[in-house]
C-alpha positions as CSV (number, residue, x, y, z in Angstrom):
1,X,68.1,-88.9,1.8
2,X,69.8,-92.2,2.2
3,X,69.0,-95.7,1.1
4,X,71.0,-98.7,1.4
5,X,74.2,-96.8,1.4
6,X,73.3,-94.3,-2.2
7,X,72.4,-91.3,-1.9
8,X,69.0,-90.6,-3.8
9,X,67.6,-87.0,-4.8
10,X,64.9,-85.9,-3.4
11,X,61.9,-85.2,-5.3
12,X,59.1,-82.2,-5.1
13,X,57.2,-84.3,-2.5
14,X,56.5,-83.9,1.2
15,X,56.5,-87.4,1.7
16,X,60.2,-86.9,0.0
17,X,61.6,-83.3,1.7
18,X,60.6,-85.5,5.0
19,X,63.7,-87.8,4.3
20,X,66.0,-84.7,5.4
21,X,68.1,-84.3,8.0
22,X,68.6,-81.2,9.8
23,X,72.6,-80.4,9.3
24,X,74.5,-80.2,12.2
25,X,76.3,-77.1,12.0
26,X,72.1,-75.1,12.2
27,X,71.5,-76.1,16.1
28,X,75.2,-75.2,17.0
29,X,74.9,-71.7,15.4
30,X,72.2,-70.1,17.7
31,X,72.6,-67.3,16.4
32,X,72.7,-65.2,13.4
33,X,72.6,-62.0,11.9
34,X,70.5,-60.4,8.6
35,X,71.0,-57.9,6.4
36,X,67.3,-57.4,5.2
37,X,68.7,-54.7,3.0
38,X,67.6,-53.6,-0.7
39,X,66.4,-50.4,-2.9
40,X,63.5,-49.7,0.0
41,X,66.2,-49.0,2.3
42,X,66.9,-45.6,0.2
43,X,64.6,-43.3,1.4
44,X,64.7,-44.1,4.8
45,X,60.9,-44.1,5.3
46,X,60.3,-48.2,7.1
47,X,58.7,-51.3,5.5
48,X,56.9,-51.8,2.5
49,X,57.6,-48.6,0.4
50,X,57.8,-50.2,-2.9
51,X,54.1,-51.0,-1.8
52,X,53.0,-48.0,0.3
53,X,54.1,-45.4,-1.6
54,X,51.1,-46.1,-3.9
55,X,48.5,-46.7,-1.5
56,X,46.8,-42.8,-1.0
57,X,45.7,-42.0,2.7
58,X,49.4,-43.7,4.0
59,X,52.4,-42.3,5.2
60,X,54.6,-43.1,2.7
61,X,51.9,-42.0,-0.1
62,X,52.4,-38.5,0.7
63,X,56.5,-38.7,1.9
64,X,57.0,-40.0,-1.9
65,X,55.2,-36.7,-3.4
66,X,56.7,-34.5,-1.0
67,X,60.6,-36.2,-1.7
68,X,60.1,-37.1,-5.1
69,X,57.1,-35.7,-6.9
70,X,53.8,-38.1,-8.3
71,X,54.2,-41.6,-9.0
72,X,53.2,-41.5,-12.5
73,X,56.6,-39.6,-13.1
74,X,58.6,-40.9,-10.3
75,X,58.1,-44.4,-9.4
76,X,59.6,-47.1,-8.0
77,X,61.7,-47.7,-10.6
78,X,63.3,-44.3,-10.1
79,X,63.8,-45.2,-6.6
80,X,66.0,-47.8,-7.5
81,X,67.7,-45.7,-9.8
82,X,68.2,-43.2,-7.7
83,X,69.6,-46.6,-4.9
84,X,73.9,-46.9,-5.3
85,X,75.2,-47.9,-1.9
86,X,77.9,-45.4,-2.1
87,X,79.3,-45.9,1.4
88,X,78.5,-49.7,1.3
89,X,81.4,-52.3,2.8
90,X,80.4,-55.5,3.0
91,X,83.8,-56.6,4.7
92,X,83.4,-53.9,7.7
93,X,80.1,-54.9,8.4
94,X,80.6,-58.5,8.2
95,X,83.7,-58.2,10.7
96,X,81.4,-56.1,12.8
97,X,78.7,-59.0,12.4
98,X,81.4,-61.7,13.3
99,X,82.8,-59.6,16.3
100,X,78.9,-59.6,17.9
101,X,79.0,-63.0,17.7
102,X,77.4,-64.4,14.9
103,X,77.3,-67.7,13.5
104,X,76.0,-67.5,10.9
105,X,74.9,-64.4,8.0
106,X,72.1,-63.8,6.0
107,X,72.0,-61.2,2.9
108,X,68.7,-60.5,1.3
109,X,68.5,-61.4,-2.0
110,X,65.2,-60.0,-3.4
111,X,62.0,-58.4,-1.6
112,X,58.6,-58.3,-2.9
113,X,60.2,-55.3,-4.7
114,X,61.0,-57.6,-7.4
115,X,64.9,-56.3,-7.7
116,X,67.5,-59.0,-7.8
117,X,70.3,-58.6,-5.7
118,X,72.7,-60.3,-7.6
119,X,74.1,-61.0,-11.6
120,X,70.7,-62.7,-12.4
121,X,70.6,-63.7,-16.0
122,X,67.0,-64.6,-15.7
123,X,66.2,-60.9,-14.5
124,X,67.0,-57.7,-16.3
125,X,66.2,-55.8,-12.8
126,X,68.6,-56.9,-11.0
127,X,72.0,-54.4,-8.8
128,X,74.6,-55.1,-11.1
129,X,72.4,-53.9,-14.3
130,X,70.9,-51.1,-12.2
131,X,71.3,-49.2,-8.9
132,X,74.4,-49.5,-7.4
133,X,75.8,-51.7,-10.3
134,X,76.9,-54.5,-8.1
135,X,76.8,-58.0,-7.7
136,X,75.4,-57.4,-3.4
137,X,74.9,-61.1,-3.0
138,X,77.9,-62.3,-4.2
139,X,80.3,-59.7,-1.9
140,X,77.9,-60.3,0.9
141,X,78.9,-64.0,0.4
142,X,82.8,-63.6,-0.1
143,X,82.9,-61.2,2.9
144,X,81.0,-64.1,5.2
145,X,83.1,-66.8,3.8
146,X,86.3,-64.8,4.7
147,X,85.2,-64.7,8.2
148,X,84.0,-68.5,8.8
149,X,80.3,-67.8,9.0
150,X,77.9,-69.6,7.1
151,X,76.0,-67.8,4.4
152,X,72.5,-67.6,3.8
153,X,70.1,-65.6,1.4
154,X,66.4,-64.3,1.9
155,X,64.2,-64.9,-1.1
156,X,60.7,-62.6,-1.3
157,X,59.6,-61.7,-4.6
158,X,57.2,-64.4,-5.1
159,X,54.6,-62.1,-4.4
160,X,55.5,-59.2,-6.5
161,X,52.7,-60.0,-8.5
162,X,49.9,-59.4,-5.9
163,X,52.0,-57.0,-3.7
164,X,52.8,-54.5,-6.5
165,X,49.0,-54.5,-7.8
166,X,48.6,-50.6,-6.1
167,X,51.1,-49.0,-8.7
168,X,48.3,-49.9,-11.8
169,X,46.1,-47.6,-9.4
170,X,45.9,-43.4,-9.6
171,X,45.0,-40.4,-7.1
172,X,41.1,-41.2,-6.2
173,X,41.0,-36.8,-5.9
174,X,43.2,-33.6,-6.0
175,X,45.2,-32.5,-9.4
176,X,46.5,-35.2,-10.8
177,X,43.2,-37.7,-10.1
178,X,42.9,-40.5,-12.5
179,X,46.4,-40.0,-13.7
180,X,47.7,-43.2,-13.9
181,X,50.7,-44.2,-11.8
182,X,53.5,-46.0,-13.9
183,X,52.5,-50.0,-13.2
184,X,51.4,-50.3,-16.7
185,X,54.5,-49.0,-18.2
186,X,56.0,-51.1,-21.0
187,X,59.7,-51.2,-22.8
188,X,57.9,-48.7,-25.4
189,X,57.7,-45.9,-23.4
190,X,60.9,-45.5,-22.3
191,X,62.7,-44.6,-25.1
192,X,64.9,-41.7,-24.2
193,X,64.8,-42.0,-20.5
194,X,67.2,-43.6,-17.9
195,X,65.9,-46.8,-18.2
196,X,65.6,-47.1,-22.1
197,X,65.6,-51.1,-22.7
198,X,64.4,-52.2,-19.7
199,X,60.5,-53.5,-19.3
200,X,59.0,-52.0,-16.4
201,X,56.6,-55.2,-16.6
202,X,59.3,-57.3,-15.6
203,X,59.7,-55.3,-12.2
204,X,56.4,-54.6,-11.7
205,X,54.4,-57.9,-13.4
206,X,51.1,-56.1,-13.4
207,X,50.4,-57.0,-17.1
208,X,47.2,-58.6,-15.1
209,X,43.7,-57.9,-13.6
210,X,44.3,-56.7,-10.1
211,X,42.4,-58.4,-7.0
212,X,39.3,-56.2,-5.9
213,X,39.8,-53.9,-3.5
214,X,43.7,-53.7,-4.7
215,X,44.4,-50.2,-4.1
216,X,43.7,-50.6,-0.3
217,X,46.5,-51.8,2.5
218,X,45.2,-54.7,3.9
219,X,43.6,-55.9,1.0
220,X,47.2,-58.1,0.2
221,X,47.1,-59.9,3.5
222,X,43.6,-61.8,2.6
223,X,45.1,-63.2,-0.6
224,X,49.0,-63.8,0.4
225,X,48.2,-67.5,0.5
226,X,47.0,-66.8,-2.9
227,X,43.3,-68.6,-2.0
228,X,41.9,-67.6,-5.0
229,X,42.7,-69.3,-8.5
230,X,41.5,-66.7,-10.6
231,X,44.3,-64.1,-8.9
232,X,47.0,-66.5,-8.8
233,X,50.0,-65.7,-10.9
234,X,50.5,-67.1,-14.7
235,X,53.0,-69.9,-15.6
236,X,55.2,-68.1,-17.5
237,X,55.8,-65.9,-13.9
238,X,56.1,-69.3,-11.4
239,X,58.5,-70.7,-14.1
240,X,60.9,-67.4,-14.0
241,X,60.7,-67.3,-10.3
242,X,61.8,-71.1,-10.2
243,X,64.8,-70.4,-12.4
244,X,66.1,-67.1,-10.8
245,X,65.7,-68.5,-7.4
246,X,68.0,-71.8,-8.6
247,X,70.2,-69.9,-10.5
248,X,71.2,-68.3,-7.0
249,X,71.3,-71.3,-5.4
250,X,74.0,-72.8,-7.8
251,X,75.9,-69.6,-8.3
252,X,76.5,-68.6,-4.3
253,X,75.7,-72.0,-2.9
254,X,74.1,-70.5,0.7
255,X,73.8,-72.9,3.1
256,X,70.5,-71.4,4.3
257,X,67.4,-70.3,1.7
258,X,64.7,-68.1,3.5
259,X,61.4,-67.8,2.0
260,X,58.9,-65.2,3.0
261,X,55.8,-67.2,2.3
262,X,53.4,-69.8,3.9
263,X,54.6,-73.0,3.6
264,X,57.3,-72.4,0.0
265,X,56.8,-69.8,-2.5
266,X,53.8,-69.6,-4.5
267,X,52.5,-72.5,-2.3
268,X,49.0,-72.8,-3.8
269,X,49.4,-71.9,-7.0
270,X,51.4,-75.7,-8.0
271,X,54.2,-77.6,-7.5
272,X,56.8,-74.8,-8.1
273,X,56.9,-74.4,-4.1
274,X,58.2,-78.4,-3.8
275,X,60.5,-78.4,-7.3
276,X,62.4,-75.1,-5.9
277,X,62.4,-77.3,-2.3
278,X,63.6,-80.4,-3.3
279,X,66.2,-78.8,-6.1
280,X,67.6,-76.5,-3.2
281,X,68.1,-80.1,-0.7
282,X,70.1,-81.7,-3.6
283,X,72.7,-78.9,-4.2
284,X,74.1,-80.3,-0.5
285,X,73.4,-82.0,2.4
286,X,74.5,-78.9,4.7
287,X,70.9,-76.7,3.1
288,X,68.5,-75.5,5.5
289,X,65.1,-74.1,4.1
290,X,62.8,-72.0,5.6
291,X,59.3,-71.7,5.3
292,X,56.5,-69.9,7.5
293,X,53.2,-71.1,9.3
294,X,54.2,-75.1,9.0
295,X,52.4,-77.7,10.5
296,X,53.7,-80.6,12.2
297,X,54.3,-82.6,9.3
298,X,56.0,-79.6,6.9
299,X,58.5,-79.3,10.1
300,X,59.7,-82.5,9.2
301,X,60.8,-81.4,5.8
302,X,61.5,-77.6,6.2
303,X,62.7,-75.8,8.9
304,X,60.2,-73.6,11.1
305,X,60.6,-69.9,10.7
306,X,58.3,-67.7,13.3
307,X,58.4,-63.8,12.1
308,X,58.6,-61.7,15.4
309,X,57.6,-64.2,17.7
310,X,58.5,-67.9,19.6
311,X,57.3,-70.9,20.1
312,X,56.0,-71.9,23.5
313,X,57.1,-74.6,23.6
314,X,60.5,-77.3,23.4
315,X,60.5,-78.1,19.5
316,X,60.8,-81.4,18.6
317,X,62.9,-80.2,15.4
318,X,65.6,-77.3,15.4
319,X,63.6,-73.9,14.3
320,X,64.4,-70.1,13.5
321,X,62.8,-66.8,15.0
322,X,63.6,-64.3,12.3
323,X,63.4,-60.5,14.0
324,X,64.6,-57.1,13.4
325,X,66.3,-54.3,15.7
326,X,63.4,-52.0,14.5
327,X,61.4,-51.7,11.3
328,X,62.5,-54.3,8.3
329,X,63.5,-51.6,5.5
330,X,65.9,-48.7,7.1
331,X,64.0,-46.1,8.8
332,X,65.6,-43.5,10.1
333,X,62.7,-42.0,12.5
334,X,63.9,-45.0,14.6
335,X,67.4,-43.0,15.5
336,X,65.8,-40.1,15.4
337,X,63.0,-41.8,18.4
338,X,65.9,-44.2,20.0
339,X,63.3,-46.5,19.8
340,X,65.4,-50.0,18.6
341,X,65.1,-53.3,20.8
342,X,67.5,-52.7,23.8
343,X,70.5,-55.2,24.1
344,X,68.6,-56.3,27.0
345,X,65.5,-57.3,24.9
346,X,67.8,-58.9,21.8
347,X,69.6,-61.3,24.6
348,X,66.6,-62.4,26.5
349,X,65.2,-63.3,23.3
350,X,67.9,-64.9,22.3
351,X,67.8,-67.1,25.4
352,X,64.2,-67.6,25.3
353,X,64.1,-69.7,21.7
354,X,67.5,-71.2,22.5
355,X,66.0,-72.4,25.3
356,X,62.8,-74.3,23.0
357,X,65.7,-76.0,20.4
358,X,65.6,-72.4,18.1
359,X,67.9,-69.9,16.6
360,X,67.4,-66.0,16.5
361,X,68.3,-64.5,13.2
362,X,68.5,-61.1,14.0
363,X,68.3,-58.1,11.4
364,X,70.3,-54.8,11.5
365,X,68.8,-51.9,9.5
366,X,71.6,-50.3,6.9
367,X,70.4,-47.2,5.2
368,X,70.2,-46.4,1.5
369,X,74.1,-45.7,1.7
370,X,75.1,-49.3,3.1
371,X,75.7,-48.0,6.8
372,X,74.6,-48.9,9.9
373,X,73.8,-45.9,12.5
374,X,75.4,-45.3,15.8
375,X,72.7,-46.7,17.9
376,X,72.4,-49.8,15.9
377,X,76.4,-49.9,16.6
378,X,76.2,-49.9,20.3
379,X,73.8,-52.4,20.2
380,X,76.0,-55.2,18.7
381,X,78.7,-53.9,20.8
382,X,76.3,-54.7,24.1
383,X,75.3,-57.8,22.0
384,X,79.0,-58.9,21.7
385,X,80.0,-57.8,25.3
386,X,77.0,-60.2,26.5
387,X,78.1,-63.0,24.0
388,X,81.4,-62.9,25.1
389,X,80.8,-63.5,28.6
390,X,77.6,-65.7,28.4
391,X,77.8,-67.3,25.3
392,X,78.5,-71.1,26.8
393,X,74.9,-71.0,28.0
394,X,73.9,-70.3,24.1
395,X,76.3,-72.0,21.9
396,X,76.6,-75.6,21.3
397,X,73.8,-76.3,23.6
398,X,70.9,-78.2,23.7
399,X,67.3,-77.4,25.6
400,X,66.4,-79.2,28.8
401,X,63.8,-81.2,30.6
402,X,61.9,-77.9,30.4
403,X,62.5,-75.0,29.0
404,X,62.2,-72.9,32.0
405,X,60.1,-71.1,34.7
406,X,58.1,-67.8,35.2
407,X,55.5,-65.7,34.3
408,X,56.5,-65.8,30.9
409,X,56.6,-69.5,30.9
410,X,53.3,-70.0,32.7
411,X,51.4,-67.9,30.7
412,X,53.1,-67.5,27.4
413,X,51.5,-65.3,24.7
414,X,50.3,-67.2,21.6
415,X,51.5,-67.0,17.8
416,X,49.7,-65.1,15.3
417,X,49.4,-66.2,11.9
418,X,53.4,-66.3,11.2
419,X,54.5,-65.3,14.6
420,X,54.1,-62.1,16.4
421,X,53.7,-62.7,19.8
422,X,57.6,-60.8,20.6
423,X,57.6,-57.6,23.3
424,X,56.4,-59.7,26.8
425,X,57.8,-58.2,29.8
426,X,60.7,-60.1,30.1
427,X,61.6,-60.4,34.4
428,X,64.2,-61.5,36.3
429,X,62.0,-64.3,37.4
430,X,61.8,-66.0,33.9
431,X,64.8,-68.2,34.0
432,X,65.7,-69.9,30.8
433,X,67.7,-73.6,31.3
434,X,69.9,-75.2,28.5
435,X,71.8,-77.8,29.2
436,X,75.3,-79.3,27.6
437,X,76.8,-82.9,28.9
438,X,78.0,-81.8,32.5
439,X,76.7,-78.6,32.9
440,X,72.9,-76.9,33.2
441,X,72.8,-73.2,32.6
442,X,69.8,-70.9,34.3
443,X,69.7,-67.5,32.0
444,X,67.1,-65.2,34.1
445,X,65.7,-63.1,30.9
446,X,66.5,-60.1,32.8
447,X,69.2,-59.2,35.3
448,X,68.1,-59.6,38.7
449,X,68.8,-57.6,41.7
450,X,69.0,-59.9,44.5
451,X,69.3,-64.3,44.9
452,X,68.4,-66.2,42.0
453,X,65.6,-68.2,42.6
454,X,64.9,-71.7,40.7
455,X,62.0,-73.6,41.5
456,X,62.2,-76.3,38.8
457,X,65.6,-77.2,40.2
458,X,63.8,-77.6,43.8
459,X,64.2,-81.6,45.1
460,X,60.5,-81.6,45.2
461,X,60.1,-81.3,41.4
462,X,61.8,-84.3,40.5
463,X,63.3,-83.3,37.8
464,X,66.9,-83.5,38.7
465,X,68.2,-87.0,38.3
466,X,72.3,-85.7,39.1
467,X,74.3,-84.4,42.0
468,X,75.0,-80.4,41.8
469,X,78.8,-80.5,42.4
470,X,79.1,-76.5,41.9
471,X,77.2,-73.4,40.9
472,X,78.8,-70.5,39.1
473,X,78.3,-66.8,37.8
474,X,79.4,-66.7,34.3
475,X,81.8,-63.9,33.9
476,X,82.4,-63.9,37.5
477,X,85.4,-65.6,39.2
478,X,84.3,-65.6,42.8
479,X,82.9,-68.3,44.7
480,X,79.0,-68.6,44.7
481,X,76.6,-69.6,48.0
482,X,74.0,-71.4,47.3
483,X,71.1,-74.1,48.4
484,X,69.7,-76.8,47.4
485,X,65.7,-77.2,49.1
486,X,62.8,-78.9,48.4
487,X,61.1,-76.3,46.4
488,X,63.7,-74.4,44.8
489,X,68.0,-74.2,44.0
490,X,68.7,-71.0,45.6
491,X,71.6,-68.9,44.8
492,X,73.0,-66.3,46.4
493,X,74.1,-64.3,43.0
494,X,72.5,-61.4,41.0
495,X,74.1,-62.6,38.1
496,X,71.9,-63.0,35.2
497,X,73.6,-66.8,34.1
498,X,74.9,-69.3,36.3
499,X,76.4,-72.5,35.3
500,X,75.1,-75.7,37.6
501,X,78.0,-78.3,37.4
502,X,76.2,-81.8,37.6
503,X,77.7,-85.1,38.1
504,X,78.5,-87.9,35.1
């Protein structure tokens, strides 16, 4: 924020975080890639295991006893243990990332699973004390540096206080009923086990009376806005979630700080939310900050994220869709099913929200290990292959008049909460336009099989206020035929983008 030629700090105020600019180098990038990856990635088993694991009648209740034996004896904790990224390379997988196409990179740096990812002298439970014994943010950042993309980090464990509440719960029936699981463990019992010296309260925060109705799934998603005063966390928490999440900040400087909450972290609960906001805007002037489910005024200060979903419309500010290949944590019944988003899907997204002034950060499942699987691989190399050919109709461009035509357009499906409204049908027919100063690109959000068909571009519409000097199929050097009617630009390509050259 500028005034009269001085710079002055922002402070933890909307009416202050509104002063920002978004940088310049966020609506050039397009498009990035996450690695969403942390201790729940270890046994394979999907989202939310840290969580689910505890929760009796759930798949991952009864995965945990069969892998690993009763929670009261094996918890979480020991999961993370048991975590070392043995064939984890940062650099290979961030060449791989830069190869696809990527602009920019994103490393989680803690979940709700309450693990820092990084050297966090504010957190005992953090990778290079435990785990793989390894400092994950900072290699993830030195391996994005080295290849020119900017760096970002995910932030989640606000809501390790809530989300964790199931592991103070036991078995409702069978042999072990009523034996507790190991959320209430303190630094006195472990003496003489692999964690001697370590508080489990300090992963785990459950030193607290849980909500009602804790040990059941959906029970979280009622109070993730933390609605209710008398469930909201204690100072002494907000205050050490402040510092860890500034100490990151200042040691790895990302230019991008995603937060997996409404609005900022801990949004109801104070002003912790705002000071974390408003410290993160002074470190530079190149910091983008995500938060989810903003209103019109909260785009003004932070940056829009939509989980799984897009707008439907041409934002007035520059905004993110954050979405995953398949299931956030590693799961490897999704290779064993095939069952990832195709290239096909990944791109026509991609051309979708670039179309409504967004970027599609994109995450990769890596197991337990630090790999990525074969399908996932082919995938970014279709990703890349596209990229290479298309990528002047997504880079460095702006949206246009309108974002496009088509079912999809006409009708689109509406946002959810955070987001989720991704899967559509995606046709040939919905034709995606961005624009750049002499050229207009039409991106049909599936390949077509015949003439392209553009009835926005039709003289009738009046929305074309230059001369088409030329039409062209990117990645193809032959000449194209084509017509310029009333109702529609008709070209005589099946390519899935086509440049329109306009006049000056």
């Amino acid at each position: 924020m500028i005034v009269e030629g001085s710079v002055v700090p922002f402070a933890p105020s909307w009416e202050s975080l509104e002063g920002r600019e978004t940088p310049e180098w966020f609506p050039r990038a397009k498009f990035g890639l996450w690695a969403h990856w942390g201790p729940q990635c270890q046994p394979g088993f999907g989202d939310w295991y840290a969580r689910n694991m505890y929760l009796p009648g759930t798949d991952a209740f009864r995965f945990h006893r069969e892998r690993y034996g009763h929670p009261s004896q094996f918890g979480f904790k020991d999961v993370i243990n048991e975590w070392k990224a043995s064939r984890w390379d940062p650099e290979e997988l961030v060449a791989l990332y830069a190869r696809t196409g990527a602009r920019y990179f994103v490393a989680m740096a803690n979940h709700h699973d309450n693990l820092d990812l990084w050297d966090s002298p504010h957190h005992a439970w953090n990778s290079v004390r435990v785990g793989p014994h390894r400092d994950i943010v900072g290699e993830w950042a030195a391996a994005a540096r080295s290849h020119g993309l900017r760096f970002g980090v995910s932030v989640h464990a606000a809501h390790a206080w809530s989300w964790y509440e199931p592991s103070q719960g036991a078995d409702p029936d069978g042999p072990l009923a009523g034996v507790p699981y190991d959320g209430r463990l303190t630094k006195a019992d472990g003496a003489g086990t692999w964690w001697e010296g370590l508080d489990p309260q300090e992963l785990y925060a459950q030193d607290h009376r849980p909500i009602p109705g804790f040990d059941q799934p959906k029970t979280i998603n009622h109070h993730w806005d933390w609605p209710d005063p008398e469930h909201r966390p204690d100072t002494a928490y907000q205050a050490n979630f402040k510092a860890r999440t500034l100490q990151l900040a200042r040691t790895y400087r990302p230019d991008l700080v995603y937060f997996d909450d409404t609005v900022l972290p801990l949004h109801q609960c104070g002003p912790v939310g705002l000071e974390i906001a408003a410290e993160l805007y002074n470190l530079g002037e190149d910091m983008i900050v995500c938060g989810k489910i903003l209103d019109e005024r909260r785009r003004r200060a932070l940056t829009w994220d939509v989980e799984r979903g897009a707008s439907d419309r041409i934002e007035p500010h520059p905004w993110q869709t954050c979405t995953c290949l398949g299931s956030w944590h590693y799961d490897a019944r999704r290779l064993a099913g095939h069952t990832y988003k195709s290239v096909a899907q990944v791109v026509g997204m991609l051309a979708d929200v670039v179309s409504k002034n967004g970027n599609l950060l994109l995450s990769v499942p890596i197991t337990g290990d630090g790999e990525i699987d074969d399908d996932e691989r082919a995938i970014l190399a279709g990703i890349g292959d596209w990229l290479a050919v298309n990528g002047e109709a997504i880079f460095d461009t702006v949206p246009w008049k309108v974002f496009g035509e088509g079912p999809s357009a006409d009708n689109p499906p509406a946002l959810r909460d955070q987001g989720f409204n991704e899967g559509g049908t995606m046709t040939a027919a919905d034709i995606r336009y961005t624009t750049t100063d002499t050229a207009l690109y039409a991106t049909a959000l599936a390949r077509p099989d015949g003439p392209v068909v553009l009835r926005r571009l039709g003289r009738a519409a009046g929305l074309l206020d230059r001369q088409i000097t030329g039409v062209h199929a990117l990645g193809d050097d032959r000449p194209v035929r084509w017509r310029h009617e009333d109702q529609a630009l008709i070209i005589e390509s099946p390519a899935q983008v086509h440049r329109i050259d306009l006049t000056s």
